[in-house]
C-alpha positions as CSV (number, residue, x, y, z in Angstrom):
1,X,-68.4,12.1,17.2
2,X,-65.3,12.9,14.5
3,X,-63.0,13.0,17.2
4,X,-63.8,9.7,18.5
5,X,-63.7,8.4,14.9
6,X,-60.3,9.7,14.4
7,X,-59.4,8.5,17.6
8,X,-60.5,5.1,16.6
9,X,-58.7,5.1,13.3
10,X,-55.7,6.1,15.5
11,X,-55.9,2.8,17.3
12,X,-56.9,0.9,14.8
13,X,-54.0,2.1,12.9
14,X,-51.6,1.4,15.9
15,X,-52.8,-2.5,16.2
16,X,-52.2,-2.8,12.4
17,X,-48.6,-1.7,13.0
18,X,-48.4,-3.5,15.6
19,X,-50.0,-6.9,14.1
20,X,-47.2,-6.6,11.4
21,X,-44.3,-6.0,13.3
22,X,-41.6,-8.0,13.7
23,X,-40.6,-9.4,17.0
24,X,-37.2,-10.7,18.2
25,X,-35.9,-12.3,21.6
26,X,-32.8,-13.3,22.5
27,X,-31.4,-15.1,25.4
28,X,-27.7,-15.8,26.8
29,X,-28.2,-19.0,29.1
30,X,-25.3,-20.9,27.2
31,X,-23.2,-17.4,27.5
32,X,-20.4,-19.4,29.0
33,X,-19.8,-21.3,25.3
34,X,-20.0,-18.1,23.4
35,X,-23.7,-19.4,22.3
36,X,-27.3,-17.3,22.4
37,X,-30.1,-18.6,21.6
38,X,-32.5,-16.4,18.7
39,X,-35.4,-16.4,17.7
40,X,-37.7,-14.3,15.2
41,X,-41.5,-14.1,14.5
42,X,-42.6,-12.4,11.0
43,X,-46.5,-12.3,11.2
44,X,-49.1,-11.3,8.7
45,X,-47.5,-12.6,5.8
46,X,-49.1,-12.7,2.5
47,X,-47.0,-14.9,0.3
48,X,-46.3,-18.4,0.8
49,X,-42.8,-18.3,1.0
50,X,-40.0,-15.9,3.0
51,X,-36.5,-15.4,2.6
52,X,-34.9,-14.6,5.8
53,X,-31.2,-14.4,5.8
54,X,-27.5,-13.1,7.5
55,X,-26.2,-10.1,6.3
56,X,-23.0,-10.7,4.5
57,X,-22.1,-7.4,6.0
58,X,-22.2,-4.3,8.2
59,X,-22.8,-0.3,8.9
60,X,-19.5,1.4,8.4
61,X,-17.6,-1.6,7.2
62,X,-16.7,-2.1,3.8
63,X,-16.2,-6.0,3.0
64,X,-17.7,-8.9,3.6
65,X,-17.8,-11.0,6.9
66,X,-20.0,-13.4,5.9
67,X,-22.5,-13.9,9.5
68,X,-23.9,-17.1,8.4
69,X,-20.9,-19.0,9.4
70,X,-22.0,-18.4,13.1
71,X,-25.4,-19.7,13.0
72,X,-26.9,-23.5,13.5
73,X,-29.3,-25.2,14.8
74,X,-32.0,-23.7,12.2
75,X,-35.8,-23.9,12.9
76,X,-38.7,-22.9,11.2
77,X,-42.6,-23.3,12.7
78,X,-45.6,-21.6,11.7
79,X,-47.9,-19.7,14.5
80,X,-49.4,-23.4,15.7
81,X,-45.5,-25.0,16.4
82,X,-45.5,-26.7,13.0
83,X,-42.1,-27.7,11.5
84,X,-42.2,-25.9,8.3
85,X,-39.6,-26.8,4.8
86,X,-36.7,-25.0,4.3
87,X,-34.3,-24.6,1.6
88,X,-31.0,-23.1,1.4
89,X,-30.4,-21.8,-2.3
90,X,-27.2,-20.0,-1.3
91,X,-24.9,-20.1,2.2
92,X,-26.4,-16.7,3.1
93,X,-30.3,-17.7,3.0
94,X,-32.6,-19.6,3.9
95,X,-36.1,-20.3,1.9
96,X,-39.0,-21.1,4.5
97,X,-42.6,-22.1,3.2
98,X,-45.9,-23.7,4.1
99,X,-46.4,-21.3,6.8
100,X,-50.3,-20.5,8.0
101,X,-49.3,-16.6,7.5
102,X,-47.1,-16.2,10.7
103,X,-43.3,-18.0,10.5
104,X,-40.8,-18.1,14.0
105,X,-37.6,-19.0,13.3
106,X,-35.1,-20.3,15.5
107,X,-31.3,-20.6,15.6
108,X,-28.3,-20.8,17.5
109,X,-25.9,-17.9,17.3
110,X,-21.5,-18.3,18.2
111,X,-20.6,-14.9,19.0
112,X,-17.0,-14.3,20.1
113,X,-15.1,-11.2,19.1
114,X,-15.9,-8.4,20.9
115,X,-15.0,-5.5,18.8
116,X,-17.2,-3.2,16.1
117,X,-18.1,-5.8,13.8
118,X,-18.9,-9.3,15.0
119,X,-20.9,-10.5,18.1
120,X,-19.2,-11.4,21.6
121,X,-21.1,-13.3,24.5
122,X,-20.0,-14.7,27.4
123,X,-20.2,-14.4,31.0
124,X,-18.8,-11.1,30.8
125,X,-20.9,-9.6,28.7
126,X,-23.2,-9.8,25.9
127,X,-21.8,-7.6,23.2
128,X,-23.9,-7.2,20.2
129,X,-23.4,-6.2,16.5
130,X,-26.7,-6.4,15.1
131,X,-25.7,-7.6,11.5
132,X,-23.8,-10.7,13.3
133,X,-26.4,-11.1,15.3
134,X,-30.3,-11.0,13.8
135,X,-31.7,-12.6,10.5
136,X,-33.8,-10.4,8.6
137,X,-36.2,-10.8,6.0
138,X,-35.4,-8.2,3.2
139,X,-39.0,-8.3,1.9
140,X,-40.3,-6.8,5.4
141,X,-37.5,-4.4,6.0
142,X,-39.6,-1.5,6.2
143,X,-41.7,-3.1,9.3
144,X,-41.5,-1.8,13.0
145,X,-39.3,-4.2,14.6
146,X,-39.4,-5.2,18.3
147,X,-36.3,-6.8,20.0
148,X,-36.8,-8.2,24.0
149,X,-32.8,-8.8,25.2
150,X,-33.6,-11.4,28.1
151,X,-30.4,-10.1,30.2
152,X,-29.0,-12.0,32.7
153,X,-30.4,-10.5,36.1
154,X,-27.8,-13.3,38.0
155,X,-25.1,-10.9,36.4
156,X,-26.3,-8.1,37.0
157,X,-26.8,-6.9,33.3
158,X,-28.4,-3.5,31.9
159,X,-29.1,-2.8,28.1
160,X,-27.4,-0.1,26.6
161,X,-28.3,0.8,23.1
162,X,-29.5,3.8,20.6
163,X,-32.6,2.3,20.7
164,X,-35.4,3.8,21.8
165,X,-37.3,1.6,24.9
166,X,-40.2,0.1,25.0
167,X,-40.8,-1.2,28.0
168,X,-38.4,-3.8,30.5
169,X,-35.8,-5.1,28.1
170,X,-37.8,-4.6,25.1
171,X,-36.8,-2.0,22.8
172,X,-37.8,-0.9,19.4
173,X,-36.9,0.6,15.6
174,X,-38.8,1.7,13.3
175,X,-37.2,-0.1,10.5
176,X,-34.7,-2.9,9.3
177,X,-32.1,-0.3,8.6
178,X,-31.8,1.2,11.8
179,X,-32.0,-1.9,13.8
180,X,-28.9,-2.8,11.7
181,X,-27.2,0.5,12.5
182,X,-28.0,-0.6,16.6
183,X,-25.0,-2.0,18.2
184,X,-26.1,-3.3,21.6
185,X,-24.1,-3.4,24.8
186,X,-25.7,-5.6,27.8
187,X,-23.5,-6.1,31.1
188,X,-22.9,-5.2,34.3
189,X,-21.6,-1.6,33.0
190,X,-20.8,2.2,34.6
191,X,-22.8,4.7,32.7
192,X,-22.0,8.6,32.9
193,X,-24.1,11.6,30.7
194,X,-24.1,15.3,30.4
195,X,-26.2,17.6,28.8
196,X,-24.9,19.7,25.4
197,X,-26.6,23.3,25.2
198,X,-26.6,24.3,21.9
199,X,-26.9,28.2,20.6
200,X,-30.5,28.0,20.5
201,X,-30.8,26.9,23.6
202,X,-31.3,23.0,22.4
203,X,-30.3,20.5,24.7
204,X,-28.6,17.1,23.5
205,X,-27.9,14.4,26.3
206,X,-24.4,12.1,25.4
207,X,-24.5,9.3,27.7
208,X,-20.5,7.3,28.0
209,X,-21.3,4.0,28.9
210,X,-18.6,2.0,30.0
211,X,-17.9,-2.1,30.6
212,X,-14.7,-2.4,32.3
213,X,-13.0,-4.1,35.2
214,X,-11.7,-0.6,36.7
215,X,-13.2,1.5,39.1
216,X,-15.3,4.3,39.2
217,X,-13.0,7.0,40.2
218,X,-11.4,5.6,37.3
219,X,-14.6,6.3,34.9
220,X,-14.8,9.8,36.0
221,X,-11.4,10.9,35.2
222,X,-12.3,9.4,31.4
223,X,-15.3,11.0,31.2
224,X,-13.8,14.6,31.9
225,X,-11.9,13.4,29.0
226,X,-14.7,12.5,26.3
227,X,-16.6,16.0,27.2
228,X,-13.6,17.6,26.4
229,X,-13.4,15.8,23.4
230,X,-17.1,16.2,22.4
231,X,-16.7,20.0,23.3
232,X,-14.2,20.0,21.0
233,X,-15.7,18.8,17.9
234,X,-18.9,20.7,18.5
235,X,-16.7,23.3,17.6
236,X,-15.5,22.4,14.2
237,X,-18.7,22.4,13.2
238,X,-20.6,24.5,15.5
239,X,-23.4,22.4,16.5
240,X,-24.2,18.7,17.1
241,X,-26.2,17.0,15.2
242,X,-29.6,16.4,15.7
243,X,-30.0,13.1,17.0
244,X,-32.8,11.1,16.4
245,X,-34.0,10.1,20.0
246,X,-32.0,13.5,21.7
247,X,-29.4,11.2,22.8
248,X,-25.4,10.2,21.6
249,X,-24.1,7.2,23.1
250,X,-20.9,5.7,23.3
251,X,-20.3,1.9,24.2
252,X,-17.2,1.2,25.2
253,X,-15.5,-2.3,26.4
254,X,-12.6,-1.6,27.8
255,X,-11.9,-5.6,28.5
256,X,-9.0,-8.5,28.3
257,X,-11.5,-10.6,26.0
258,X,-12.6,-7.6,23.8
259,X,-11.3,-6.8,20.3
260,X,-9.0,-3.4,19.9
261,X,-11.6,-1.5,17.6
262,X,-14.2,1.2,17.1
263,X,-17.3,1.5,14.9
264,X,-19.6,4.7,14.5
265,X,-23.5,4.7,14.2
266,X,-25.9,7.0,13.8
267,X,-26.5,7.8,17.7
268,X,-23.8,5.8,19.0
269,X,-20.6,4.1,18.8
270,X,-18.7,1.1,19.5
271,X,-15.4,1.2,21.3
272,X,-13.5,-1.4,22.1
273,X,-9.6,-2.1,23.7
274,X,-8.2,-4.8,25.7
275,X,-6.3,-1.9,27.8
276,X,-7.7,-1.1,30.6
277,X,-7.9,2.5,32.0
278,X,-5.2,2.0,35.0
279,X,-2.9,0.4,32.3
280,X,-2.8,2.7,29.3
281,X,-6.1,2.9,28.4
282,X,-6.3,6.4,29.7
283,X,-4.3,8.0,27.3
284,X,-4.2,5.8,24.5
285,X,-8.1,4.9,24.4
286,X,-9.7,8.4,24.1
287,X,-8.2,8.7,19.8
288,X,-10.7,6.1,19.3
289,X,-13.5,8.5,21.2
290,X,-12.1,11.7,18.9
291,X,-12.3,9.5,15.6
292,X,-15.8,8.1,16.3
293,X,-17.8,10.7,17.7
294,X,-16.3,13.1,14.3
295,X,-18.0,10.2,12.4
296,X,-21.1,11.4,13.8
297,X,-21.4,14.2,11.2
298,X,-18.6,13.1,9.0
299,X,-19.9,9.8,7.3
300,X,-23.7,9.3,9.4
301,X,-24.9,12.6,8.3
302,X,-22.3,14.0,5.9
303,X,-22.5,10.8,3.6
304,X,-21.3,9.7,0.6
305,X,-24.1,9.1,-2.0
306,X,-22.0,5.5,-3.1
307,X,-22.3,4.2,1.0
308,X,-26.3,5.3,0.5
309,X,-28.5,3.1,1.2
310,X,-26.1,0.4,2.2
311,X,-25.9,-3.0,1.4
312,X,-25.9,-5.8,3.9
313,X,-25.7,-8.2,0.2
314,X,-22.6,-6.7,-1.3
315,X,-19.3,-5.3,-0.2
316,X,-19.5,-1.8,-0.2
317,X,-17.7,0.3,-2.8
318,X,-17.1,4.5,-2.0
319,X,-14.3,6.8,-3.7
320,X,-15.0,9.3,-0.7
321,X,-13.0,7.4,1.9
322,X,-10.4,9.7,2.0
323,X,-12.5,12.6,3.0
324,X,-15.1,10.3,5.3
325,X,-12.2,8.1,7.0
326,X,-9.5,10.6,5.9
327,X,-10.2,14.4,7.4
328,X,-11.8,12.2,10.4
329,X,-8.9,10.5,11.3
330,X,-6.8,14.4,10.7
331,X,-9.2,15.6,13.1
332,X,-9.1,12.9,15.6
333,X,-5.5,13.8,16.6
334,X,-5.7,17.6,16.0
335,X,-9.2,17.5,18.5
336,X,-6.7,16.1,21.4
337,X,-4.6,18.6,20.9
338,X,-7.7,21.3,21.0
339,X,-8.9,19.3,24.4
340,X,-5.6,19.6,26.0
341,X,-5.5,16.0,26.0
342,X,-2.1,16.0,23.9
343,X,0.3,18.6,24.2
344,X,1.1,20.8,20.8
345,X,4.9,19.3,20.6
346,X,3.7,15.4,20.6
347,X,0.9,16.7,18.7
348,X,3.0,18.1,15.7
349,X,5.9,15.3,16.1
350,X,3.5,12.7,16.1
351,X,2.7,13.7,12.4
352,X,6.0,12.4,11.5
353,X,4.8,8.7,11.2
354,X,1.8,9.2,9.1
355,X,3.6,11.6,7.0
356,X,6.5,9.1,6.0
357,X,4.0,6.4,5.8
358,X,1.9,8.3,2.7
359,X,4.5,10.4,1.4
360,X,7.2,7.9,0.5
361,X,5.1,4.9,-0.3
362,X,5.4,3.4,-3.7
363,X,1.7,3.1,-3.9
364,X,0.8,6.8,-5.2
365,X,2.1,5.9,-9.0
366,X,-0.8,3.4,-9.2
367,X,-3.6,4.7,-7.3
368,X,-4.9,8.0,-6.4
369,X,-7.0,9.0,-2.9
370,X,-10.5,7.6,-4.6
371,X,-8.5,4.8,-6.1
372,X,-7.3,4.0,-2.7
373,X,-10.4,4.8,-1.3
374,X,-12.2,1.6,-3.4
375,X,-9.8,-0.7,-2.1
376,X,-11.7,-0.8,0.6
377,X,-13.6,-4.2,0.2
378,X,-10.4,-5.6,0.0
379,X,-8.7,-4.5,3.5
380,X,-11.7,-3.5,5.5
381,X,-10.9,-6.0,7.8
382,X,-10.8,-8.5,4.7
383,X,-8.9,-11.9,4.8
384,X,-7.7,-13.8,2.2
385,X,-4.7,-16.7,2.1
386,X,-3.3,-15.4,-1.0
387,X,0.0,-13.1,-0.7
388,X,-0.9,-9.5,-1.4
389,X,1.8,-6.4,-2.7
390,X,0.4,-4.1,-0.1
391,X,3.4,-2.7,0.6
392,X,3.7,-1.4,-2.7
393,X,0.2,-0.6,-4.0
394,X,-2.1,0.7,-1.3
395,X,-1.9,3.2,1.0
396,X,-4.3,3.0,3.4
397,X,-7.5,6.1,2.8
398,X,-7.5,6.5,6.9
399,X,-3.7,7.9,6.5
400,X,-3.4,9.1,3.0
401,X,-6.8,11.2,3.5
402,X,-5.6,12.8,7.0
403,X,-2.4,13.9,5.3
404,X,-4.7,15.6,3.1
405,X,-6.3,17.2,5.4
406,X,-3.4,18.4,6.8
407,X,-2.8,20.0,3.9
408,X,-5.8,21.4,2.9
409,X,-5.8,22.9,6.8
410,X,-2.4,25.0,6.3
411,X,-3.3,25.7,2.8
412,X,-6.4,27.4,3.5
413,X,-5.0,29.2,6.3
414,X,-2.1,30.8,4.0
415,X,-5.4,32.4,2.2
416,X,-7.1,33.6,6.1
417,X,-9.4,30.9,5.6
418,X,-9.5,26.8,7.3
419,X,-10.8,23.6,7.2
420,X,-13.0,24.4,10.1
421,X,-14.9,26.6,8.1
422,X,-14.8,24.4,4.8
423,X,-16.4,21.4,7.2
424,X,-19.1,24.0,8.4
425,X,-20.4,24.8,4.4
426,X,-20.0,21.2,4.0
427,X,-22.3,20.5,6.9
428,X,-24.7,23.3,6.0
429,X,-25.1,22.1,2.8
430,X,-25.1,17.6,3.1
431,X,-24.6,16.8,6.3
432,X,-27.5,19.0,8.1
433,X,-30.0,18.6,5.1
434,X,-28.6,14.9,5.0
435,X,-28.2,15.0,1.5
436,X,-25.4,12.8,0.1
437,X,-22.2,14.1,-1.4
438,X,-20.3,13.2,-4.5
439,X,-16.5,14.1,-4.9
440,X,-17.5,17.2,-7.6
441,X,-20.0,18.3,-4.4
442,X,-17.0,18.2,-2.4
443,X,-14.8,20.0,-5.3
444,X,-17.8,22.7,-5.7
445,X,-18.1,23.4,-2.1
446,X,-14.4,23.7,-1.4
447,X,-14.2,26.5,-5.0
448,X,-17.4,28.5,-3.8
449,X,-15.4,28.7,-0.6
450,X,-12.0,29.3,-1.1
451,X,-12.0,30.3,-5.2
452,X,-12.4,28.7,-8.4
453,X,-8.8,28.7,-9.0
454,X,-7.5,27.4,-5.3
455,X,-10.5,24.5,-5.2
456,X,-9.3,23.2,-8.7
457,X,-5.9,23.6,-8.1
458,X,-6.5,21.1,-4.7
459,X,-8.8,18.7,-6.5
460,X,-6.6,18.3,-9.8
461,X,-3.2,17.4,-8.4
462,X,-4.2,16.1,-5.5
463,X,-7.4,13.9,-5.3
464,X,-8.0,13.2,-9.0
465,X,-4.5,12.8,-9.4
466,X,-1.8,11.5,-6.7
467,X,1.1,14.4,-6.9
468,X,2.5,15.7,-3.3
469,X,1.7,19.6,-1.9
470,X,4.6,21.3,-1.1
471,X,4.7,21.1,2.7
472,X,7.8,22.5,3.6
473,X,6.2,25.8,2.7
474,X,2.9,25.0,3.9
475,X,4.7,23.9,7.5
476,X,7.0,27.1,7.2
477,X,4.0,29.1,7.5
478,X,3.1,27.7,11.1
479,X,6.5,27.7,12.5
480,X,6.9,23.9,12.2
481,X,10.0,22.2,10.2
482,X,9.8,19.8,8.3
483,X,13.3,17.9,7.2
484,X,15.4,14.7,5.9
485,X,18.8,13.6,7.0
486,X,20.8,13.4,4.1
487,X,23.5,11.3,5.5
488,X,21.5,8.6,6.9
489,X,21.6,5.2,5.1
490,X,18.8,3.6,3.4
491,X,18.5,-0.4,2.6
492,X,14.8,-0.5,1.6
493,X,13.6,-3.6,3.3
494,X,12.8,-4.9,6.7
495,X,14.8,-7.1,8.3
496,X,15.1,-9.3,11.2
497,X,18.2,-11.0,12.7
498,X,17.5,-14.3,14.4
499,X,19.4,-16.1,17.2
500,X,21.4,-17.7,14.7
501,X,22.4,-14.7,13.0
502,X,20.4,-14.3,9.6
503,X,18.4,-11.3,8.5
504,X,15.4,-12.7,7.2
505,X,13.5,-9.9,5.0
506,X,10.1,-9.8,6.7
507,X,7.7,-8.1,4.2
508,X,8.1,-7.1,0.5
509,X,10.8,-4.6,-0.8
510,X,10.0,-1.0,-1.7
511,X,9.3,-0.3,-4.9
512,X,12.4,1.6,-6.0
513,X,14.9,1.2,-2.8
514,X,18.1,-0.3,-3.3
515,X,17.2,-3.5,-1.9
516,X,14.4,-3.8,-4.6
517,X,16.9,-2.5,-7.2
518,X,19.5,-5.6,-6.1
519,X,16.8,-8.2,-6.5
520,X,16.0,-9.0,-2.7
521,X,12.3,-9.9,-1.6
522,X,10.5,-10.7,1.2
523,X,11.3,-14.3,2.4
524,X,15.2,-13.8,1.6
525,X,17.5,-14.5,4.4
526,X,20.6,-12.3,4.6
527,X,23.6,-14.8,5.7
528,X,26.5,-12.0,5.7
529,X,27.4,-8.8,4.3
530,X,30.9,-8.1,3.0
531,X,31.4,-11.7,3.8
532,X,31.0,-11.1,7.7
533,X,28.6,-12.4,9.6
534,X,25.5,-10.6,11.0
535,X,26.3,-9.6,14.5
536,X,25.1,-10.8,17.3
537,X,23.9,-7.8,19.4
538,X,21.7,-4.7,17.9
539,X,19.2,-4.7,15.0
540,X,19.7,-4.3,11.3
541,X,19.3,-0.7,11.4
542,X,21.7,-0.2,13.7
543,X,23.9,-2.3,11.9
544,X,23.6,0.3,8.4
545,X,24.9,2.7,10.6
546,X,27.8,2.1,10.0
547,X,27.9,2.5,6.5
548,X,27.5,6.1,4.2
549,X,25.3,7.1,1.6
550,X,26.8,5.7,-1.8
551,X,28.6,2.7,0.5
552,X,27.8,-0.9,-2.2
553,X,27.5,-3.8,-0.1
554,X,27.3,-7.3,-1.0
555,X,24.8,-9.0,0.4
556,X,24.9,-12.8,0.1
557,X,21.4,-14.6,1.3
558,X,19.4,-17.9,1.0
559,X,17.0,-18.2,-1.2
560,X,14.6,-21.5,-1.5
561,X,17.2,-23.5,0.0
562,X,19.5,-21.6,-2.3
563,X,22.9,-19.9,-2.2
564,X,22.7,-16.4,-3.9
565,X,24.7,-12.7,-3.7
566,X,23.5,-9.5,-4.9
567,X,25.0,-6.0,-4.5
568,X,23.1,-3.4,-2.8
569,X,24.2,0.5,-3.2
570,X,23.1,2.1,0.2
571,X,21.1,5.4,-1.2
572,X,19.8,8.8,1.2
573,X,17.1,8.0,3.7
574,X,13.4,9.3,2.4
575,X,12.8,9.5,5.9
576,X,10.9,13.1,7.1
577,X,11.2,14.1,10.7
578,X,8.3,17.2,11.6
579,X,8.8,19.3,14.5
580,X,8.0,22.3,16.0
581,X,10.1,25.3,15.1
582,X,11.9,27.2,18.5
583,X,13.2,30.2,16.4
584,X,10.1,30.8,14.8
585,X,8.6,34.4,13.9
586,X,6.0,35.5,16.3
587,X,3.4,35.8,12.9
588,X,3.9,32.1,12.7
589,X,4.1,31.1,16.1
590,X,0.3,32.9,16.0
591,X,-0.7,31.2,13.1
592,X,0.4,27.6,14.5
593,X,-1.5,28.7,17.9
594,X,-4.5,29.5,15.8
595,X,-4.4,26.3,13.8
596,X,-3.7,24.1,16.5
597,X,-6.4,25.8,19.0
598,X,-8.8,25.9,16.1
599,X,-9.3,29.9,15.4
């Protein structure tokens, strides 16, 4: 008799969950405008109003999009069909009362960029951010939610999704949060999965679905290419993380309408190119696979406290970025090179760009890495019509924090230690006991591993302050050189010469060059220099070769509709070039095959 009592209470506990949960369908019949058609029911309701609105933004971005801009056609009815009132106290919400306890709303959704952030539907596909996609109502965001995607069978669509199924199309989460975190792919895609075996014998299934106009020879040869890559990573930190429904999956749209991107979630990820696999995508897709799937312990699980919970209100504000976006995007280069996906010379040259781009930027005597780092709400695929100094004040925390890494990498491994390693303690302690991490965590970690002394040293002049590690040395020690040509020119501003022969200066001088020095900005155009005209074959920087170092030019240019001169003394390039050293000692070609192999 007590067990058929608890097994009633089960039940009855089941139909009380499911009496309160909140169900969602969604259709694509008007796919061929960009427009689905929503709606939501939200029963069992006790107060006599709800608040249902857009999120303002989304998991892993840091700014605001501002979703409401895509939705029309508003409805409200309570359980009987009733029109009910609604009021719309801000652009983001939408007030509905005089319900009889059970409110449907319906609305009209525009959904057309297919990338990691926004919504995309059309007769191609049905590509869906839940944040651009789904009101919510923040008073019921700890309810069960239920979502039935009504695909289109003429299309041949399939659902693809971290989601756990219900039945059919419909599929459920167990809260608002991870709905939000759920991106959604529905078309007529390939799909590929392998099993991960684990020490302990665990197995973790990563399924690579993929929406693309290729074939599937074509899909096969990628694939080969993501295990690689998730091998890879498993290795930095010696496990995979524990996923909550045994499965990782990527979603990838590899398609002329989609949006160049990529976006990580807890199980999952969004990647998204308009290359195709026979036509680059091959080679220059899979750096988007490496950075993602890192994400999957560094930022889902190894998570900065600021970024937790997040807001779908607010912009979100972190100082972390530099070691969440940072060391990921350090690692999603080096992880190639692991794979055998990129060999170790384009590997190590390849550095050179980044390098130049951090290391000489005007930027580091405002802000340091977590200064950088809360710029985020501001660049984060922000827009805004105002001119910006960006040139000159931000460098961006993807770049700044891999460079970083890199140096944090060779530093340890001058003391027989590595950033592999430091990753692991960081893991053991936040990311596996998903505890979130402040920068001092991050400091305390990195001095019980390496020292006191070397962990302060790192922390003081180069995160809480903005100074430059001596990588000449640090490179030295792998057998790499790093070096500047003395001789070459340097004018300090970028310039392009149109068919009739003006340099027009195309983005704001560096802070410091000697164009900035002579007075030039962005918007100038150069009419002659020395008094001779620009010429009418090459580009401007081939152009200052034929000048020296020291060489004073006059520039005149147009300013406003106005004649002006200015001199400009040609100074030493600050340009680095890295590369791989061919008369280096065997103890440092070891070193550099241990680093780049990760031993």
């Amino acid at each position: 008799m007590k067990k058929l009592l608890t097994l009633f209470a089960f039940f009855a506990l089941v139909n009380s969950i499911k009496s309160q949960s909140i169900s969602y369908e969604i259709s694509f019949e008007n796919a061929v405008h960009h427009e689905a058609l929503v709606t939501a029911t939200f029963p069992n309701l006790k107060k006599n109003t709800l608040a249902v609105r857009m999120s303002r933004t989304s998991p892993g971005r840091y700014a605001l999009h501002e979703f409401a801009k895509n939705i029309y056609g508003f409805k409200a009815m309570d359980s009987k069909g009733n029109v009910l009132k609604v009021e719309r106290p801000d652009p983001y919400q939408w007030i509905v009362s005089g319900h009889d306890g059970t409110i449907t709303i319906e609305y009209i959704l525009f959904a057309n960029r297919g990338g990691g952030t926004y919504s995309q539907v059309d007769e191609t596909h049905a590509h869906l951010n839940i944040p651009a996609t789904f009101m919510y109502a923040p008073t019921l965001k700890e309810r069960e939610i239920e979502v039935n995607f009504k695909v289109r069978e003429d299309l041949n669509w399939k659902v693809a999704t971290q989601l756990p199924i219900v039945s059919g199309t419909t599929y459920s989460a167990p809260n608002l949060y991870y709905f939000m975190d759920s991106p959604t792919e529905i078309s007529d895609f390939s799909i590929r999965e392998f099993d991960v075996t684990e020490i302990k014998g665990q197995k973790k299934k990563i399924q690579f679905v993929l929406h693309h106009n290729g074939t599937e020879e074509e899909v096969d040869m990628y694939f080969e290419k993501v295990k690689k890559v998730v091998l890879a990573e498993q290795n930095v930190y010696g496990e995979l993380p524990d996923y909550d429904y045994g499965t990782y999956t990527f979603l990838a749209c590899y398609i002329p309408n989609a949006s160049g991107d990529g976006m990580e979630h807890r199980n999952s990820t969004i990647l998204t190119s308009t290359r195709s696999l026979s036509e680059g995508g091959m080679e220059n897709n899979i750096g988007t696979v490496s950075h993602e799937f890192f994400h999957g312990w560094n930022v889902e699980r190894i998570r900065p406290k600021t970024l937790e919970p997040f807001d779908f209100e607010n912009a979100n504000m972190s100082m972390e970025l530099w070691f969440a976006e940072g060391f990921t995007s350090y690692y999603t280069g080096l992880i190639l090179c692991r794979a055998g996906l990129t060999p170790p010379e384009k590997y190590v040259e390849g550095l050179s760009g980044t390098f130049n781009y951090v290391w000489n930027s005007p930027a580091r005597q405002f802000f340091n890495p977590t200064e950088m780092s809360m710029q985020a709400p501001f660049v984060d695929a922000a827009t805004s019509v105002d001119p910006v100094n960006r040139e000159n004040t931000f460098i961006s925390y993807y770049s700044y924090g891999s460079m970083l890494g890199l140096a944090l990498d060779l530093s340890l491994r001058r003391k027989n230690l590595n950033l592999d390693d430091y990753m692991k303690e960081v893991w053991k302690v936040h990311g596996k006991k998903e505890v979130p991490y402040t920068i001092k965590n991050l400091h305390q970690i990195l001095n019980n591993y390496a020292g006191k002394a070397f962990g302060d040293m790192f922390f003081n002049n180069y995160i809480y302050k903005s100074e430059m590690p001596n990588y000449k040395v640090l490179f030295t020690s792998v057998g790499v050189i790093l070096e500047q040509d003395s001789e070459a020119p340097y004018f300090g501003a970028v310039v392009s010469i149109d068919v009739n022969l003006q340099g027009e200066i195309r983005r704001n001088t560096a802070i410091g060059s000697p164009a900035y020095k002579a007075g030039l900005d962005k918007g100038d155009v150069i009419t002659a220099i020395d008094d001779n005209p620009l010429p009418s074959e090459g580009s401007f920087g081939d152009l200052l070769k034929k000048y020296i170092v020291g060489d004073t030019l006059k520039i005149d240019f147009n300013r406003f509709g106005q004649e002006k001169s200015s001199m400009v003394e040609l100074e030493a390039s600050p340009v680095y070039k890295i590369s791989i050293n061919p008369r280096a000692s065997n103890e440092q070609v070891s070193k550099r095959n241990d680093w780049l192999n990760g031993k």
